[in-house]
N, C-alpha and C positions, 0 to 999 in steps of 0.2 A: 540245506533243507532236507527234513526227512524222506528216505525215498521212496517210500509208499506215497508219498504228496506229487512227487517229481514223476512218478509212472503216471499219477491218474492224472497230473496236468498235457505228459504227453498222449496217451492213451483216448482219453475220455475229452477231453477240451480240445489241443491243437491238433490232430487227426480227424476229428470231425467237422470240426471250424472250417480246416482249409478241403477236405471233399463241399461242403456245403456253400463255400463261397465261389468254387472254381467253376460252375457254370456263368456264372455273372464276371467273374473278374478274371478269368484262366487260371494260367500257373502260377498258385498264391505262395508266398516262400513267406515261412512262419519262422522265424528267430528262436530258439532257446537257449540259455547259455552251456547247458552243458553240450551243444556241437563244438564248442569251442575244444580243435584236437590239440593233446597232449603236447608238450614242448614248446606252444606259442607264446607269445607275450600275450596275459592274460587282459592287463589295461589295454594294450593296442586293439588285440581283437575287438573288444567290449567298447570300446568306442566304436571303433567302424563301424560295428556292426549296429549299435544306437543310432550313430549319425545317420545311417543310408537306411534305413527304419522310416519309412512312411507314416506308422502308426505305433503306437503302444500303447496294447492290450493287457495289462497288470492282472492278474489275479489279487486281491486286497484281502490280508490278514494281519491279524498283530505280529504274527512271526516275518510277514514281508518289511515292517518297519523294523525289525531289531538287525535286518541285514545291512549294510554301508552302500553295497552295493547296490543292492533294490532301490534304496533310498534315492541315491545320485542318476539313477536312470529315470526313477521317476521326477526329480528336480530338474535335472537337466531338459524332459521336453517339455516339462511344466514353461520354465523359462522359456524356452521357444513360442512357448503359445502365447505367451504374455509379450514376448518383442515381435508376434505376426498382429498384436490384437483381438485377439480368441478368448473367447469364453467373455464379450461383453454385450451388453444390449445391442449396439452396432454392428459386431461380427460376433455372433454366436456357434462358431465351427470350431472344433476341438480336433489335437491331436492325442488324448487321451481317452481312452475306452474302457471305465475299470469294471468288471466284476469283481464281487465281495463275498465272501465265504464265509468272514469273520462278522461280531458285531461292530459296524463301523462308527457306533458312538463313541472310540477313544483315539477314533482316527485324526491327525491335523487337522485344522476346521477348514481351510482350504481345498484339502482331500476329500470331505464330507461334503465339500459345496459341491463335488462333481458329479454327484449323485449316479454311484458306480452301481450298475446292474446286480441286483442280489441273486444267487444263486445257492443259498445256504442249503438246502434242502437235498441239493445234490455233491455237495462237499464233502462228501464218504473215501475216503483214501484208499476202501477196500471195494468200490466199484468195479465189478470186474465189465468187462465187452461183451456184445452181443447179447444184454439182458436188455428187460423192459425197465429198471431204472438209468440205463444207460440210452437208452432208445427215447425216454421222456425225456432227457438231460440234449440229444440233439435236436429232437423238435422245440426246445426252448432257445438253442442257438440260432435255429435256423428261421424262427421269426427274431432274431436280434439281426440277421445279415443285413439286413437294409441300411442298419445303422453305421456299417463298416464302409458301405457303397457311398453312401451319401458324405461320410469324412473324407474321405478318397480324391473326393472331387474337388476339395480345398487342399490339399497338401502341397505346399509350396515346394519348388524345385528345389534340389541339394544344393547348400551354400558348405564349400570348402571352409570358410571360419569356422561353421560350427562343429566340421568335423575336428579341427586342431583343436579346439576351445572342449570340445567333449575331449579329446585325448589328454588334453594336460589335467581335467579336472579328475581322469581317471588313473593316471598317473601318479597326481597328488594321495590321492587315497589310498593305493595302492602302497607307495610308499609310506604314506604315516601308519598305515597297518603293519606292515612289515617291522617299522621300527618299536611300536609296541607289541609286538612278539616277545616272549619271554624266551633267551637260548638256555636250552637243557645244561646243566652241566656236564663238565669236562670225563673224562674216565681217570682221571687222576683221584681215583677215591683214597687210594694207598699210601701214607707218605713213606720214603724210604729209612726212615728212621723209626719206623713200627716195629722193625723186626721180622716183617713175615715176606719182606722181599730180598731175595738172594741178592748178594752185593755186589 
């Protein structure tokens, strides 16, 4: 992702999210992937850290669907909600919370059924801190906090399955990515029979 996007998602969204929810809920621990530090197993972390995720909070754009990644985080608690029975007449409690940035008419229609919070208006990647369109951006979060509270209250306890079940499906990806990597070629540009390599 570009990182004018990746500042103002940590700057402008999860730093205010989590001051504005911590009266209510304490010490709120907000997830992004790039804490994920250097040298770790990329799929391992990124499972764990899905798995033991109470919620997820997506930001929705076209550029979030072209990722593998984004995709499989959001399928994977999609799935969860559908094997707790979530998001039906009978149990209407979700464990997805999307804001939308993008138009989300060409979003999956199941993804559009979740009717993700729009917050287009403040989806400027050059918002900087401590203005009044940043200061409008968190009193719009901060009448959304209820909706964090009240999900919270239904989150089922951590089931070890789905932490394995999230690790091989992110594994999987991982690897079929990898294998469609193109490798550079060789430094063998020279053959020795050109003439321009000493013998």
């Amino acid at each position: 992702m570009d990182e004018s996007w990746v500042r103002w998602t940590r700057e402008n969204f999860v730093r205010p999210l989590r001051s504005l929810l911590r009266p209510a809920l304490g010490d709120v621990r907000i997830f992004l992937d790039e804490q994920i530090e250097t040298g770790v197993s990329w799929p391992a972390r990124l499972a764990a850290a899905h798995t033991r995720s109470r919620l997820l909070i997506p930001i929705l754009s076209r550029d979030y669907f072209n990722s593998d990644w984004c995709r499989l985080e959001l399928a994977l608690m999609y799935e969860r909600e559908k094997s707790l029975g979530f998001r039906t007449p009978d149990k209407p409690q979700v464990l997805i919370l999307p804001f939308v940035i993008d138009d989300g008419d060409c979003f999956p229609p199941e993804v559009r059924a979740m009717q993700g919070e729009g917050i287009h208006k403040f989806a400027n990647p050059f918002m900087c801190t401590n203005t009044p369109s940043q200061e409008a951006f968190a009193e719009h979060l901060k009448q959304w906090g209820p909706r964090v509270e009240q999900a919270l209250q239904f989150v089922p306890p951590l089931d070890p399955l789905w932490e394995r079940w999230a690790h091989d499906q992110f594994n999987q990806t991982f690897q079929i990515k990898s294998q469609t990597l193109k490798t550079l070629p060789g430094l063998s540009l020279l053959s020795k029979n050109s003439g321009l390599l000493p013998p």
